[in-house]
N, C-alpha and C positions, 0 to 999 in steps of 0.2 A: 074587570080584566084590564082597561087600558088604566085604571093607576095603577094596579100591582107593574105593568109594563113599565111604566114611566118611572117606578121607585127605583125597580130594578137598573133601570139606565141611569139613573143619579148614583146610585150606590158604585155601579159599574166605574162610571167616570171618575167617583173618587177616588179612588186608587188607581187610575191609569195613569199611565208613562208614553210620551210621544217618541217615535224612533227618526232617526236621522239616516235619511238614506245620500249616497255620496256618489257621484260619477265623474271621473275625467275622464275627458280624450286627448288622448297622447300625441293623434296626427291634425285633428285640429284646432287644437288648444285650449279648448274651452273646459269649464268645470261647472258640475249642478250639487245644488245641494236640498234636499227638501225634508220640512220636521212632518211627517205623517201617524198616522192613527189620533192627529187632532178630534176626536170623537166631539160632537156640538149636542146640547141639548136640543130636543126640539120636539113638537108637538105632533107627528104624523107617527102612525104605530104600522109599522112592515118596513121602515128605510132607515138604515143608519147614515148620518151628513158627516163628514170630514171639510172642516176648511184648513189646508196647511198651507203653510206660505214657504215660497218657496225661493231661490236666486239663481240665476245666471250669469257666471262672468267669462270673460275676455280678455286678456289685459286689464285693463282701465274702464273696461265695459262693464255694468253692473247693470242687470236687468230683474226688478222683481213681479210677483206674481203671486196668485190665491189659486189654490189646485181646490176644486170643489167636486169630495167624491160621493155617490150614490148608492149605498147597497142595498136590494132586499126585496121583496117580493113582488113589487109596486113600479112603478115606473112613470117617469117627466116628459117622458119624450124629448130630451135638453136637444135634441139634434134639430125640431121642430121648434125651437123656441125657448129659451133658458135665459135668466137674469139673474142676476145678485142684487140686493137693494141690502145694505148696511146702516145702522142708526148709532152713531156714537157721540154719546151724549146728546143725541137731541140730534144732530147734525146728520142729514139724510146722503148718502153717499151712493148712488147709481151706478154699478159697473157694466149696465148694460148687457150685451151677450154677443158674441161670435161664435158662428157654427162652424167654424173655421179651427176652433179650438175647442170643440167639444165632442163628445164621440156616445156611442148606446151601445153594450152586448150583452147576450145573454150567454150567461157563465153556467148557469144549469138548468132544468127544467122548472123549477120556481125563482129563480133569483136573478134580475138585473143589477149590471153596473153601470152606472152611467157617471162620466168626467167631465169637468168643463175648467180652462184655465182664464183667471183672469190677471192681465198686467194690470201693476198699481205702481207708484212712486212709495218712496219710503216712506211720506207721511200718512199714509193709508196703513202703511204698518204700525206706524208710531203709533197710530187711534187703536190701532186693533189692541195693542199691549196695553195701554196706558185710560183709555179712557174706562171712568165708572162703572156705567151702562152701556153696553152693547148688545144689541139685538140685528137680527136678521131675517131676510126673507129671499126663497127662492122662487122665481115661479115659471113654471111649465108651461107645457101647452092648454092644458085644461086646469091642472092642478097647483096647488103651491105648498111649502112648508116655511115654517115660522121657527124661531127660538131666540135663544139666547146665549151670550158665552157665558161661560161657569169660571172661576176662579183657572181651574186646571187651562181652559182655553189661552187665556191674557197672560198667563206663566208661560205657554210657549211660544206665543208671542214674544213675549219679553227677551227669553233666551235667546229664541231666531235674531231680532232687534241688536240684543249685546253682541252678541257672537259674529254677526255677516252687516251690521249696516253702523252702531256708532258706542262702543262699548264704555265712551265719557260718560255717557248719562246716568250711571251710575254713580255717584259720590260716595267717600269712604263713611263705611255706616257709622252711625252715634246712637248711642245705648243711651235710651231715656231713662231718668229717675224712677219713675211712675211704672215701668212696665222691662221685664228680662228681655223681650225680645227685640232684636234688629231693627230698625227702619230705616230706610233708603230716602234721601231727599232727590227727586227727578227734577233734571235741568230740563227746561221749556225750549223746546228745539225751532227755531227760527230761522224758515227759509230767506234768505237774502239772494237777487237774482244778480248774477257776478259781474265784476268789474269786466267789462271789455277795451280794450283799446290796441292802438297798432303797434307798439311795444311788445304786448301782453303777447300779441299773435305772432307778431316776428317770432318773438321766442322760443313757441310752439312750433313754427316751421323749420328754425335753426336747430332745435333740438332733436328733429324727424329725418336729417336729409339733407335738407334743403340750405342751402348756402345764399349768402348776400350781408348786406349792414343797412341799419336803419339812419339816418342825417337829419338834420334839421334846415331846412333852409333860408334863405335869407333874403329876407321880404323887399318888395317894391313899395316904395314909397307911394305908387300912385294907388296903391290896392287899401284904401282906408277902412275898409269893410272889416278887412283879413286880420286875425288875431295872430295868427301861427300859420306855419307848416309844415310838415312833418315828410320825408320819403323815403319808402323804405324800398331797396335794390334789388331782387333777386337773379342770383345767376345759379350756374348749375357746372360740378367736377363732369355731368356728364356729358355726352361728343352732342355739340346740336350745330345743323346742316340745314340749310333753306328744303323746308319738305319733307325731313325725315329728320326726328330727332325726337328723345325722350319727356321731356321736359320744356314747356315756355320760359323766355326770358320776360318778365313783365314788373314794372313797378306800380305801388300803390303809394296814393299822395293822401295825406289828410288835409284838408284845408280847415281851420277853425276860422269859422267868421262870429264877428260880435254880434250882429243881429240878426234873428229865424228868419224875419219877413224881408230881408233881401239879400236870401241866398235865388239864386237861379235856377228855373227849371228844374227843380231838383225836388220829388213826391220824398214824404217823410217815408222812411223805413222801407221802400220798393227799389231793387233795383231797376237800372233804367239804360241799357245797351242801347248805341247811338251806333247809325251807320255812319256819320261822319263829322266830324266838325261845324261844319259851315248848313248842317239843315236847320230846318227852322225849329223853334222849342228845346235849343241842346244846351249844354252846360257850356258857356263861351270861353274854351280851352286858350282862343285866340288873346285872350285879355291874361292869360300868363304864362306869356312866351319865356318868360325868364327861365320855364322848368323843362326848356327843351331848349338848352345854348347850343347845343349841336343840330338841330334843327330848322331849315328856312320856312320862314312863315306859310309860306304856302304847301308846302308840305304839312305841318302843321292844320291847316282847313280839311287838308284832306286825311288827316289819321281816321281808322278804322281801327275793329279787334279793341275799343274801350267801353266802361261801363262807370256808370256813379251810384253811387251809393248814400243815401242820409239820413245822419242820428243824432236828431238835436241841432245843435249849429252847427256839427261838423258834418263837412262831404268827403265821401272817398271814392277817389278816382281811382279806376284799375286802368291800366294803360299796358296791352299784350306787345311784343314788339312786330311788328308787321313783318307781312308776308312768310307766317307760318302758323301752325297749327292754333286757332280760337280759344281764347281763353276762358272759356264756359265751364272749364273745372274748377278754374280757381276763381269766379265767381261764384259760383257756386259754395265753398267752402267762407268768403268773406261772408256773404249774407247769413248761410250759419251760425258764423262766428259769432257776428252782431248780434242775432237774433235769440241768442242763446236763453234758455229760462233758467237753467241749471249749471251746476258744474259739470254735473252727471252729463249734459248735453256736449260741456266742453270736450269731456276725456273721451265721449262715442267720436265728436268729430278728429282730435289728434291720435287716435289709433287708427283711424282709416287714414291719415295723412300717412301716418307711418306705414301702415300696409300698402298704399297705392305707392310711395316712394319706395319702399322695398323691392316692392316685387318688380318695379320697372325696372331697378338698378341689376338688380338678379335678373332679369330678362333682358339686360347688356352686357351683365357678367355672358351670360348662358352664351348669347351670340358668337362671342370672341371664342368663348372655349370650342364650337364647334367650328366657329372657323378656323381655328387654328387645326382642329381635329382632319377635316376635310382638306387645307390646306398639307399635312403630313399625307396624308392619303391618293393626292395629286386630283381632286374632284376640284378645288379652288385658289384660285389665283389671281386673287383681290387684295384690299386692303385687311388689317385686324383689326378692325374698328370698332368690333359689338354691332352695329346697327345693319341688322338682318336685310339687305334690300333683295334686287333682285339677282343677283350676280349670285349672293349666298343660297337665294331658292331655287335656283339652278344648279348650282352643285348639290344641295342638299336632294333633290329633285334624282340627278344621276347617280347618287348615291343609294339612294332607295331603291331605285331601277337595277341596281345591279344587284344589291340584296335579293330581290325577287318581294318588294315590299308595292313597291309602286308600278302602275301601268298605264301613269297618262301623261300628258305631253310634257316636252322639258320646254316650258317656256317663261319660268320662274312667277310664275301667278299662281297667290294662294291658292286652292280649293277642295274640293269636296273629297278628290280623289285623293287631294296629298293631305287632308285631313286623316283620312282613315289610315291611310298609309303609315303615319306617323304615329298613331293608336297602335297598329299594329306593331312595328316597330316599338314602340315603350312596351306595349305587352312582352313582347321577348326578352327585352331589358327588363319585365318585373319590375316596373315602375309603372307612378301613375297614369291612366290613360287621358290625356289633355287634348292632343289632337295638334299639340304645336310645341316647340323645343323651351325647355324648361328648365332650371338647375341640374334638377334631380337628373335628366334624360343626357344632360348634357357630361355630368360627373361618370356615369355608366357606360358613353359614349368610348369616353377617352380611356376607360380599364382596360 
């Protein structure tokens, strides 16, 4: 019984066809695509295995993944414990397991389904298409299944592969002598871990937003270490105020020195935030003074809000400008930067630069327009500055109160109360509920 089973599932697969299911969202941007009814051969009789691959993108965000489905009379209990273990060509691939992204139900009174997703990078895809021999193994809490792919599997691999991750590796076919049909020569795809440098990254800021120019500077004869230097400026079109403003003003310096073992203080590849100049084990800022001519040395001992960073002989200094908002975002984003293994790493981090830039500038736009709203109104009698302080959550505050929206004190401090107040208010505007003034609330406002 279980070969007649097993024939019947070879036969079956040979003429199967994988379908392409498709989803966007329209409010928040994203698109899915997934090749299903991948049917796998495999050796357990009561469960049919699906491995489809599947993407996720975002802009510039491209996320893939192995959908692993379970159907049939039997059951893994994956929610207890599930793994993928992949063999292509020889090469042992461990995807481990998340019960975080796996699920178990029962669809009828004999038959479970049970899913499980796994993220891979595209080279996991590329083996799955491309290689000879692949085999698999699932394993359960108690139990496991084995197989293998079948021609029809690595064809929709291939397809997923051409279509959503790198469609060059196909070359245009050439008709051998010896034989009618087509053959494909496949290009050997070779990851290369990407150029970074402070150029590359200005670039990416310029192109998000973000305003400034990068310079080169001009060295101290007494600094014989120093190979170069590089600073790159950033300012900002938007309004910044000691203590309330959108955006830091902060430079970043490269310093290229000629030799590793006498850079300073400075751990390879960690960043390393210094409360000040003058403690003890810090990057001795004081030794180039020349990159602060508008500031006195002793000021200088005392900066704070900087960080170093280093990669090889080069260090990068981030230097916030004092006495406002910490530079631990854009920290944050440098060491990304550097740290990148991918491209795919770069384009995750420049679409959240562009969406943190965005929605801050829009959440300046938004300001003005309700100030201006409530100024028409007579609730405010400030500046139009965009930047929401107190003065404006107090009008916004008597404004609500008179609606019959709000009922706690006008004392223009965020909370809880003019949180909801504000939900409520968007709710009647039929816009989304945020809890705080936003484009959309702000456009609906002024109709």
């Amino acid at each position: 019984m279980k070969v007649i089973i097993l024939t019947l599932s070879i036969l079956f697969l040979s003429c199967s066809s994988y379908k392409i299911n498709n989803y966007y969202d329209e409010f928040e941007k994203f698109e899915w695509f997934r090749y299903e009814n991948n049917l796998i051969q495999e050796n357990y009789i009561g469960i049919d295995v699906e491995i489809n691959p599947q993407i996720w993108t975002k802009g510039k965000i491209k996320i893939y993944s192995l959908q692993v489905k379970l159907v049939g009379k039997e059951k893994l209990n994956i929610e207890e414990g599930f793994s993928l273990i992949i063999s292509a060509n020889g090469e042992i691939i461990n995807l481990g397991n998340d019960t975080n992204k796996s699920f178990r139900k029962r669809v009828s009174k004999n038959i479970y389904y049970e899913e499980a997703w796994f993220e891979v990078d595209d080279e996991v895809i590329y083996k799955l298409a491309f290689a000879e021999n692949c085999k698999f193994k699932i394993n359960g809490k108690t139990q496991f299944i084995k197989g293998y792919f079948s021609k029809f599997n690595h064809n929709t691999f291939k397809d997923f592969y051409k279509n959503h991750i790198d469609a060059s590796i196909w070359e245009i076919p050439t008709l051998k002598k010896e034989t009618t049909k087509n053959t494909f020569s496949i290009k050997s795809k070779i990851l290369k871990k990407p150029e970074t440098t402070l150029n590359k990254f200005s670039q990416i800021l310029f192109s998000n937003g973000w305003e400034g120019y990068l310079e080169e500077i001009k060295l101290n004869n007494k600094l014989d270490n120093i190979e170069s230097i590089e600073k790159l400026n950033i300012n900002f079109e938007l309004p910044v105020r000691v203590n309330q403003y959108i955006y830091p003003k902060f430079n970043i310096l490269r310093i290229i020195f000629k030799e590793r073992n006498k850079i300073p203080n400075v751990t390879k590849n960690n960043i390393q935030i210094y409360p000040c100049a003058k403690c003890l084990n810090t990057f001795p800022l004081g030794k180039f003074k020349f990159l602060f001519p508008n500031m006195p040395a002793s000021e200088i001992k005392d900066l704070e809000n900087w960080a170093a960073y280093r990669k090889e002989n080069d260090v990068y200094l981030i230097i916030g400008e004092e006495f406002k908002q910490d530079n631990n975002e854009i920290f944050g984003y440098i060491i990304e930067y550097f740290n990148s293994e991918t491209n795919t790493d770069i384009d995750i981090l420049e679409d959240r630069l562009n969406k943190n830039y965005t929605n801050k500038k829009e959440l300046f736009e938004a300001g003005k327009m309700v100030q201006i709203f409530l100024k028409e109104n007579n609730f405010y009698l400030g500046e139009i500055d965009g930047l929401f302080g107190k003065k404006s959550i107090i009008s916004l505050q008597k404004f609500l109160k008179e609606k019959e929206f709000y009922d706690g004190k006008i004392d223009g401090i965020k909370n809880i109360k003019l949180e909801n107040a504000i939900k409520n208010y968007q709710n009647f505007l039929n816009v989304k509920r945020t809890g705080w003034i936003n484009i959309q609330t702000a456009k609906k406002m002024i109709k």
